[in-house]
N, C-alpha and C positions, 0 to 999 in steps of 0.2 A: 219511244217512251223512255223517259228517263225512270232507271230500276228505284228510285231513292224515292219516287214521288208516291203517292195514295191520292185518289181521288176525293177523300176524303181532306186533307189537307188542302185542297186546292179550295173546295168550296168552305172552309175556314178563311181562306185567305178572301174567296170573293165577301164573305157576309163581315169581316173585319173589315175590307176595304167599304164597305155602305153606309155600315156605322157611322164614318165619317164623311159621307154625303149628306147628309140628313141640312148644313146651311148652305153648301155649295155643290155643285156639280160638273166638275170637269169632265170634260169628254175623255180624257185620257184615263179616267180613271174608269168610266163606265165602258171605257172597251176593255178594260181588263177586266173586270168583269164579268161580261156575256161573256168572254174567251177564257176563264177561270170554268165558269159555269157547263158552258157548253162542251170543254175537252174533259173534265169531270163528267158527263154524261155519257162518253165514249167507252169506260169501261164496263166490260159484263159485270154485271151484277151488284152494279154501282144501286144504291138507297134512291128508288125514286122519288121517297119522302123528300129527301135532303135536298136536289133537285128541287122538287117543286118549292119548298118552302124559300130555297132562297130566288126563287125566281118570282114568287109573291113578293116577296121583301124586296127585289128591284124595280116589278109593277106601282107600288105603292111609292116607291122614292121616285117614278116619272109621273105620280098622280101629283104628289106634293111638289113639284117644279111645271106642272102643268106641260107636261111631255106628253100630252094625252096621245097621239098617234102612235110612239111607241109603246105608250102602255094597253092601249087596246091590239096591237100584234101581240105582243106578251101573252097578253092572257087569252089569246086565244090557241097560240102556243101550248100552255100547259090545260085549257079545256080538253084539245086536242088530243092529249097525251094520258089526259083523266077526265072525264065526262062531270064526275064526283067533287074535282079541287072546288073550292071556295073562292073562285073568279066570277060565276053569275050577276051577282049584285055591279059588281065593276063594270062589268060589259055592257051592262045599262045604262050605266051609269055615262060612261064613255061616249056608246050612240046616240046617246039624249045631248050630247055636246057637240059632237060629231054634226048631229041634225039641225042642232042650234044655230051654234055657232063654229061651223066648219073653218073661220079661218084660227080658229086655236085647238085643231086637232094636228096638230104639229108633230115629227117624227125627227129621231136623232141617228144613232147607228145603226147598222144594220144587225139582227138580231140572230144572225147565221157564223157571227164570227168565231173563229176558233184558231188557240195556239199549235201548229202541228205537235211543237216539243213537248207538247203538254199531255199530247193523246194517246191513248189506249192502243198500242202494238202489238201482233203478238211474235214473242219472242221462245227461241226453243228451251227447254227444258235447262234449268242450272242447278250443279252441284248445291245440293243443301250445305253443305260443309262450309263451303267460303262464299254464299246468299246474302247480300244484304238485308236485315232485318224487315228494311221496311218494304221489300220488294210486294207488288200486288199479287193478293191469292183471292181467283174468281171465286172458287169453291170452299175457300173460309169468308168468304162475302156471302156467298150466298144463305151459308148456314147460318151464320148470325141475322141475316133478313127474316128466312124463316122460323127460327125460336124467337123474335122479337115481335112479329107476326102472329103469334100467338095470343102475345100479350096486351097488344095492341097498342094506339098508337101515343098516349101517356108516356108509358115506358120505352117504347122505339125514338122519343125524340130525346126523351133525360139523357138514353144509353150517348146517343148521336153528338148533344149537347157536352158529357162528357169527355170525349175521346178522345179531341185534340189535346186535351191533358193530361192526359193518361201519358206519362214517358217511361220508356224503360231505363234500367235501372242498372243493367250488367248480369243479376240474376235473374232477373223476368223479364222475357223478352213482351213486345207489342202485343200481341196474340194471347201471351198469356193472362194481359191484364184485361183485355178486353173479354178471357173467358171468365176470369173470376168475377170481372161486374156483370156478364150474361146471367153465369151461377146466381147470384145473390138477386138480381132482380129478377129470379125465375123460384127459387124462394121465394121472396117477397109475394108475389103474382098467387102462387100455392096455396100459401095463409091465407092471403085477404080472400082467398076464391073456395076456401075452406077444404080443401082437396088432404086430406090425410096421405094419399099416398102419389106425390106426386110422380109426374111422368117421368121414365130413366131416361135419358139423352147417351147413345154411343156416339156420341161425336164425334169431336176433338181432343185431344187428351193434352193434358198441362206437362211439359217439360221444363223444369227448371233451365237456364240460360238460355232460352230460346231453341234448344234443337231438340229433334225427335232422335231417340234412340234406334 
């Protein structure tokens, strides 16, 4: 694993790369893709949201180039994975063409691909002191899963949506921007939910520059 990467940034990069499938589709582009997607998934406590949704968003982009063999694996992929995702209507959709017209359920790469450089290792324990900032933390993944989980899934995909923008600054490191937007849309969540006294959270604690005292 490279320490610089976040799984989170990888599937920014695969849902940036699709954007710009939308009139063409290179195969070189869609195996970096499933291999963005896929070595993204390798992390504990990686947002299974984020996952699925862009693994919708590449179902739909082999629906519109009529890739229907690999988009009916897809999605049965993430049924698989969630009983619940919003693939049903597809999969219908799929074997009704499947059934039709079997020679246009056609199939492109393999949907098992993944970059090693890309994946989840685990690595021993490194001085806080000289860490790279953006080094992955399971157990501040997973706390922010679960307070976003609360709120459900509105707010879990806004947070998601912003955070590859979130940069640090030199005084606020990654973490810390990510708790102030937790804080304020857990606020937010409070009011509209009419809770006068909301819930205290011992979490994480804010240190200015990035490190814990």
């Amino acid at each position: 694993m490279h320490t610089s990467v976040s799984p989170y940034v990888l599937i920014q990069e695969a849902n940036d790369t699709m954007k710009k499938m939308i009139l063409e589709f290179p195969k070189k582009k869609e195996t970096r893709v499933i291999q963005l997607i896929n070595s993204a998934e390798t992390y504990p406590n990686m947002s299974a949201y984020q996952i699925e949704q862009a693994r919708i968003m590449l179902i739909d982009l082999y629906i519109s180039h009529k890739i229907y063999g690999s988009a009916y694996d897809l999605c049965k992929i993430v049924q698989g994975l969630n009983p619940k995702a919003s693939v049903k209507r597809k999969i219908k959709m799929l074997e009704k063409i499947r059934d039709d017209t079997p020679e246009e359920f056609i199939f492109s790469c393999d949907q098992n691909m993944v970059d090693e450089a890309m994946c989840f290792e685990y690595l021993p324990p490194t001085d806080v002191s000289t860490a790279p900032e953006e080094v992955y933390d399971a157990e501040f993944e997973a706390e922010i899963e679960s307070r976003l989980s609360r709120m459900g899934e509105p707010y879990k995909s806004e947070f998601y949506r912003q955070r590859p923008y979130r940069k640090a600054d030199g005084v606020l490191s990654s973490k810390d921007l990510d708790l102030l937007t937790l804080e304020a849309m857990e606020r937010s969540f409070d009011y509209q939910e009419g809770d006068p006294h909301p819930v205290q959270r011992a979490a994480f604690t804010l240190h200015l520059g990035g490190k814990k005292e």
